[in-house]
VEXZA-414105 format. One line per field, with one value per residue (C-alpha): x negated, z, y; residue in one letter. Coordinates in nm, 4 decimals, decimal comma. Layout:
BEGIN
px: [X ...] $
pz: [Z ...] $
py: [Y ...] $
r: [A ...] $
END
This chain:
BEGIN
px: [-4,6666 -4,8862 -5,0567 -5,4140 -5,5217 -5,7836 -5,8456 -6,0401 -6,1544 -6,2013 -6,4720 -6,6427 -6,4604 -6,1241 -6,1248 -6,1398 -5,9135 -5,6598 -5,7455 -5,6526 -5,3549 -5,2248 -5,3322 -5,1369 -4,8401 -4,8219 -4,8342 -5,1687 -5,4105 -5,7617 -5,7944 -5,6575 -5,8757 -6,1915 -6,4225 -6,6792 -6,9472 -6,9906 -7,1871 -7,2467 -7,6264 -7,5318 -7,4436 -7,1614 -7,3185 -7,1645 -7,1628 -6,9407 -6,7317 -6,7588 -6,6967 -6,4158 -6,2271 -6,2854 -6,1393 -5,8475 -5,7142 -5,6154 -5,2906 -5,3637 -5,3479 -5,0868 -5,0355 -4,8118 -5,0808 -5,4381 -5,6220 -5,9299 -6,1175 -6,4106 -6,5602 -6,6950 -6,7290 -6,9707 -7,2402 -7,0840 -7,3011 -7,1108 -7,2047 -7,0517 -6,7256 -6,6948 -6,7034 -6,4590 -6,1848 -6,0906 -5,9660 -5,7854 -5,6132 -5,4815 -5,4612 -5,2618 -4,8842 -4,9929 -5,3630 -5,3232 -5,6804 -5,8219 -6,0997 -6,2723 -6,4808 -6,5957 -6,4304 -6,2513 -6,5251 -6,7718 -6,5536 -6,4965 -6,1593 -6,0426 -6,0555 -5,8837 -5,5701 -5,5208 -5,4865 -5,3001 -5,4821 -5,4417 -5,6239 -5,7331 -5,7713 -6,0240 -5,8207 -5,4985 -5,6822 -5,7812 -5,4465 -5,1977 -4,8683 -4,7128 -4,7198 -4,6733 -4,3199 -4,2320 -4,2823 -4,0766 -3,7900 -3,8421 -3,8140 -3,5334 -3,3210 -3,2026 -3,0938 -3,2586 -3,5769 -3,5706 -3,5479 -3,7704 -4,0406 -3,9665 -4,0306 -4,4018 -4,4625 -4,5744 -4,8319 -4,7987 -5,0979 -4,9088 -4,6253 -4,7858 -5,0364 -4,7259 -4,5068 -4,8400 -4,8781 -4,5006 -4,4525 -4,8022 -4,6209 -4,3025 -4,4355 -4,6626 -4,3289 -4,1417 -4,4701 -4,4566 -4,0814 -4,1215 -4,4172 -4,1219 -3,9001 -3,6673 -3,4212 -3,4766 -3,3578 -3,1691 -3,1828 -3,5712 -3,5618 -3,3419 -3,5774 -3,9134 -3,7060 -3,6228 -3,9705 -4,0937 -3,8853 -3,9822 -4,4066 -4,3236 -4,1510 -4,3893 -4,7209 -4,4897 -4,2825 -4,3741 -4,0976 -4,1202 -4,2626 -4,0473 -3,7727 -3,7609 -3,9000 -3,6567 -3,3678 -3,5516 -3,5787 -3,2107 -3,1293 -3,3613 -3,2208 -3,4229 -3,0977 -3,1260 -3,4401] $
pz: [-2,8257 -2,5865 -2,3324 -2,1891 -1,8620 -1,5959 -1,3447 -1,0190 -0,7438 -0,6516 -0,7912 -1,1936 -1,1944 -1,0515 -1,2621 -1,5895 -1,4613 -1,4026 -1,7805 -1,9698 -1,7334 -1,8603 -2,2226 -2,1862 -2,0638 -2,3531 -2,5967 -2,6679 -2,7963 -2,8084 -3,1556 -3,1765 -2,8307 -2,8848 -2,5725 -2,5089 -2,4275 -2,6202 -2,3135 -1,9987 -2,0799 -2,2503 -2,1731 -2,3584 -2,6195 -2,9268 -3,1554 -2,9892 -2,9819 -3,3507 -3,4387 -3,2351 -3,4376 -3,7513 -3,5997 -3,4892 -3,8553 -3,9253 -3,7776 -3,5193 -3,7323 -3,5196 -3,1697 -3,1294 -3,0349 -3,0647 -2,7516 -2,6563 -2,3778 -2,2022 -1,9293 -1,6164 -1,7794 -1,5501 -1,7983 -2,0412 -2,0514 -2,0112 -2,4270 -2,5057 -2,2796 -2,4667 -2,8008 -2,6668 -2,5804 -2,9588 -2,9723 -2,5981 -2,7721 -3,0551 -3,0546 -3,3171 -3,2077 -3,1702 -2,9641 -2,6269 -2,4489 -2,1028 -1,9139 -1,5847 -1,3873 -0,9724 -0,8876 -1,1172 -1,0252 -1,3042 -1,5577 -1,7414 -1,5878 -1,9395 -1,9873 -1,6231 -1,7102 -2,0497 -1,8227 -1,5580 -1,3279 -1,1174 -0,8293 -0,6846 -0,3255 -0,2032 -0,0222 0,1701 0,4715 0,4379 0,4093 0,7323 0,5248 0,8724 0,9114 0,5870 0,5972 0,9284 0,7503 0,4667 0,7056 0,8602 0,5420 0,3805 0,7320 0,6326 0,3107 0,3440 0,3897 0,0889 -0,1531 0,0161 0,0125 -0,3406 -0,4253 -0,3559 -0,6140 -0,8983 -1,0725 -1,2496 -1,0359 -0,6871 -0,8095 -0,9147 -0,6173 -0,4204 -0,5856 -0,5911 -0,2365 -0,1383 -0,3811 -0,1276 0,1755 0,0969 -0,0888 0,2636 0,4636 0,3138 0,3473 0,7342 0,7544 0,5830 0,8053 1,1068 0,9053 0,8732 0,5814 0,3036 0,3117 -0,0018 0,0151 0,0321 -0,3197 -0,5170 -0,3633 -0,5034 -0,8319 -0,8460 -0,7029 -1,0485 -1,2874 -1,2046 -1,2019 -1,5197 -1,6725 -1,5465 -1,6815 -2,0342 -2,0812 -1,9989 -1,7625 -1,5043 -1,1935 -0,9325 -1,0776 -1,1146 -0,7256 -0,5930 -0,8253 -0,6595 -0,3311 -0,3119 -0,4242 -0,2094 0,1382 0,3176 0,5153 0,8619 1,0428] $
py: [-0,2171 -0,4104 -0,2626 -0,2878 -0,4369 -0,4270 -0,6621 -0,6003 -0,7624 -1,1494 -1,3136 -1,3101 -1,6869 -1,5709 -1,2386 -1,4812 -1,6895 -1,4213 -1,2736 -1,6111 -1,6306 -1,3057 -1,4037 -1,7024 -1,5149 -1,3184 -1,5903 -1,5613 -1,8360 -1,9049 -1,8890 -1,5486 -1,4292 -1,2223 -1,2873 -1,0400 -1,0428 -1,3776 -1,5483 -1,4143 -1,3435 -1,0533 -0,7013 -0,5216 -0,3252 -0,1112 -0,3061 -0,5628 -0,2787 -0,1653 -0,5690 -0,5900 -0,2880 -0,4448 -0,7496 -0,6092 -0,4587 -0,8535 -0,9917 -1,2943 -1,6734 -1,8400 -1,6420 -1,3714 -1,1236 -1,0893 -1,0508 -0,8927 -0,9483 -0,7437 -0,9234 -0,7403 -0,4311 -0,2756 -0,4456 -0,1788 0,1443 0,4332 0,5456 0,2018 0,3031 0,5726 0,3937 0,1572 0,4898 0,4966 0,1501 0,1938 0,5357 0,3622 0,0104 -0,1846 -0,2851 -0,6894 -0,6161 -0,7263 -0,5824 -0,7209 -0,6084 -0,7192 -0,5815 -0,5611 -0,2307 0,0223 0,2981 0,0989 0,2587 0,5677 0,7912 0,8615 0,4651 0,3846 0,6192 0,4519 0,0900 -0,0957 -0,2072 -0,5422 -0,5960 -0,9962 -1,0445 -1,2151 -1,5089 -1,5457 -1,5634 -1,2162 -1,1115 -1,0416 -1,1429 -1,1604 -0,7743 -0,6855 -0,9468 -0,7320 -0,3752 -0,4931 -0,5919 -0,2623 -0,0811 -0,2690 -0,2335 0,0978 0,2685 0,5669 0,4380 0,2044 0,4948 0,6867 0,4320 0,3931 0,7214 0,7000 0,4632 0,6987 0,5353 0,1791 0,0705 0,1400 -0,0475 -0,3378 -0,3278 -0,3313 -0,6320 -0,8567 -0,8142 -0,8467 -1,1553 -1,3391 -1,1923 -1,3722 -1,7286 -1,6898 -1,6646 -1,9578 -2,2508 -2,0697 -2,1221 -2,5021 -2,6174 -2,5572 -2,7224 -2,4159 -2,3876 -2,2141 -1,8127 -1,8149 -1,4237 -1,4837 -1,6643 -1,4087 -1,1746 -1,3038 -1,3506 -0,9749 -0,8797 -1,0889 -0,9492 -0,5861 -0,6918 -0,8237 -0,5148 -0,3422 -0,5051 -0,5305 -0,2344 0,1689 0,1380 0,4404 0,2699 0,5325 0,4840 0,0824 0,0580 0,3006 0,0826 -0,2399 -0,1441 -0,0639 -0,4174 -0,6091 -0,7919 -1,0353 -1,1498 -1,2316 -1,1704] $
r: [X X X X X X X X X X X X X X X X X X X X X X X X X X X X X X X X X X X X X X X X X X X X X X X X X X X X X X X X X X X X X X X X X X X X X X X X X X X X X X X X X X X X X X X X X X X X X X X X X X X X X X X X X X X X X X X X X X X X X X X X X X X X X X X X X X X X X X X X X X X X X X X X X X X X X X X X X X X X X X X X X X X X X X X X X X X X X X X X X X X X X X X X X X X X X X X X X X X X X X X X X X X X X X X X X X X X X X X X X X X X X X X X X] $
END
């Protein structure tokens, strides 16, 4: 059963992006994707809502899911969020659903515990991947504080807020270590492969996000400082 999605943060431009990137991972395809609102004149109203139910009953023409996407849903009144809960409760087995919206406060609670949400930063710039690569060596240096540290992960959100950032910190780290013409950490590669599988399990499956980071942590070595 597919799951639904919220993305947050970045710009309107980079929040699409990010949805047809996830559509695409899925096997999705535009000719099975339901945008709304249509055009970006137009607020999110009911009855796109009550038209995108109907829609859904029919199995997608050549994709391998349907997908329906909700575009910055803080043009959604909150009557029209409500509308939209039934559909989030019980959608059919091959609906993918994506929404996007500024900040995850523009929604409805009983909507943002029925997501996963996936937060954009702004730029690279903004982030200090330098400090967050020296916490993660300090964390992964000893065994007890890998598990420990991988016990606070208990919502889906942490966990993938977490792995997003790392995954920067790391791809960050090895164009740093290239531009000095260092070699490539091989423990460094096997580690953003790991870090990937488990974001992927976890925006796919209802995997139980303490117990895959505290599994992940415990497998994770950056080698040598």
């Amino acid at each position: 059963m597919f799951q639904t999605h919220l993305i947050i943060g970045g710009t309107p431009e980079k929040r699409r992006q990010e949805a047809i990137k996830l559509r695409d991972t899925r096997l999705g395809k535009p000719i099975d994707t339901i945008s709304i609102p249509p055009n970006e004149d137009i607020s999110i109203k009911i009855e796109h809502v009550r038209e995108v139910q109907q829609n859904v009953s029919l199995r997608p023409l050549v994709s391998k899911v349907k997908t329906v996407i909700f575009f910055e849903m803080e043009r959604a009144s909150m009557e029209t969020q409500h509308a939209l809960l039934k559909l989030l409760e019980e959608p059919p087995s091959f609906v993918l659903i994506i929404m996007t919206a500024a900040k995850k406060e523009s929604l409805l609670p009983t909507i943002l515990s029925r997501t996963i949400i996936q937060k954009i930063r702004n730029t690279t710039e903004d982030f200090d991947w330098a400090k967050h690569y020296t916490v993660l060596q300090d964390t992964l240096n000893e065994e007890d504080k890998k598990f420990s540290h991988g016990s606070e992960f208990d919502t889906k959100e942490k966990a993938i807020d977490w792995l997003q950032t790392t995954l920067t910190s790391l791809h960050q780290k090895l164009l740093y270590d290239h531009s000095k013409q260092k070699a490539i950490n091989q423990p460094y590669v096997q580690f953003i492969k790991k870090t990937n599988r488990a974001l992927n399990t976890l925006q796919t499956t209802n995997t139980n996000p303490r117990l895959l980071m505290e599994n992940l942590l415990l497998e994770l070595d950056l080698g040598k400082k």
